[in-house]
C-alpha positions as CSV (number, residue, x, y, z in Angstrom):
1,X,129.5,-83.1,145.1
2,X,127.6,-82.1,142.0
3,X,124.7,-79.9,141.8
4,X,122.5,-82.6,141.4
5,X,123.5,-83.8,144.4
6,X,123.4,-80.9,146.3
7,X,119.6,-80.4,145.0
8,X,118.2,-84.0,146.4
9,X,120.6,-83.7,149.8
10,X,119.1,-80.4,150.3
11,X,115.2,-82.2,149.8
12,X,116.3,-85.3,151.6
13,X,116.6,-83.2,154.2
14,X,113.7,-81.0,153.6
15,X,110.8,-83.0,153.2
16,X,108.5,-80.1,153.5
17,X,109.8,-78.6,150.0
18,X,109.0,-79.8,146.4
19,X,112.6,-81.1,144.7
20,X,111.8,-78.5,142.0
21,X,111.5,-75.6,144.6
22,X,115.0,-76.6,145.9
23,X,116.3,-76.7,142.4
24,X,115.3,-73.4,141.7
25,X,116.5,-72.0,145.1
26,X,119.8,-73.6,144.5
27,X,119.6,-71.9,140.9
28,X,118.7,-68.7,142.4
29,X,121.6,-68.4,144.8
30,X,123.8,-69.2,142.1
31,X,122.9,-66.7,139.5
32,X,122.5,-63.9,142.2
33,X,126.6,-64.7,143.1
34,X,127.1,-65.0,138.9
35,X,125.5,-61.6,138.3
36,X,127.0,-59.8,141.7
37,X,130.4,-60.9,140.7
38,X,129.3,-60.0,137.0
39,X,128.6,-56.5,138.4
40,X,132.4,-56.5,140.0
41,X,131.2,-57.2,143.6
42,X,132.5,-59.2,146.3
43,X,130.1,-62.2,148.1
44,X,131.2,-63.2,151.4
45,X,129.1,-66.1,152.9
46,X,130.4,-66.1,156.4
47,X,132.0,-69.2,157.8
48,X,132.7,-70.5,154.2
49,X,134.6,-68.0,152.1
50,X,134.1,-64.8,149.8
51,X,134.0,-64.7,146.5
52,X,135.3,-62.2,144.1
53,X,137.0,-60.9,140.9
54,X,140.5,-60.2,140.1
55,X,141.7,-58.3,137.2
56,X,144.7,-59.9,135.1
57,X,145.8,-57.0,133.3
58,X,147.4,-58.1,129.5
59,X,150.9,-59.2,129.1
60,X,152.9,-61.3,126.6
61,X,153.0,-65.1,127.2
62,X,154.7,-68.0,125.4
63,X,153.5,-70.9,123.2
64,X,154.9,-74.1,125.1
65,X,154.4,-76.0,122.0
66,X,156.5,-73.6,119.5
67,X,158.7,-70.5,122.0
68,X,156.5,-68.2,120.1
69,X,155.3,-65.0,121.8
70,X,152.0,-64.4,122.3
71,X,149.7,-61.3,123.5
72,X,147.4,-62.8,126.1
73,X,144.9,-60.1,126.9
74,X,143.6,-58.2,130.1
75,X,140.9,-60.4,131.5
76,X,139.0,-61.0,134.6
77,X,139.3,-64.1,136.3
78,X,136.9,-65.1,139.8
79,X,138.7,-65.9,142.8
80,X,137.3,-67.7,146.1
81,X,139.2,-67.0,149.6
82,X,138.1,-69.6,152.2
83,X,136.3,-68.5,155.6
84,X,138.1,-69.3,159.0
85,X,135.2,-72.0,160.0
86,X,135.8,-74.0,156.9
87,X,139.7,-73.9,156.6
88,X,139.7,-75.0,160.4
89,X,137.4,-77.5,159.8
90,X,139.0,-78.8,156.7
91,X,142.5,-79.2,159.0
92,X,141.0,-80.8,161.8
93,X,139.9,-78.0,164.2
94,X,136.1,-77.6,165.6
């Protein structure tokens, strides 16, 4: 599913709400998880998963194409860990 068509499932379902409003609560929700992960803290929506940042510190990689080495710097990288409801839901278990 694309945002897109998260935005007109979300109206479908709402008739009460202009598609625009559900666009920008959609965008809302999104940038407040960008910015709190930005800020290095963790979102957990329960039942679905948590969301957070891992550090990769720097280290010396190699070139697949050529053997060289190369310095691959520290960087931070996001990480999602599922919620019990949805892995148990995505393996068959209500």
């Amino acid at each position: 599913m694309i945002r897109s068509e998260l935005v007109q499932k979300i109206a479908d379902e709402n008739p009460h709400l202009y598609q625009r409003d559900v666009e920008r609560i959609i965008s809302t929700i999104f940038d407040e998880i960008i910015e709190a992960m930005a800020r290095g803290d963790r979102v957990e929506l329960r039942g679905f998963g948590a969301f957070s940042v891992k550090k990769r510190d720097a280290r010396v990689g190699r070139n697949p194409r050529t053997g060289a080495s190369v310095s691959v710097e520290e960087k931070h990288v996001p990480f999602f860990k599922t919620g019990k409801l949805l892995r148990d839901r995505l393996n068959g278990k209500s």
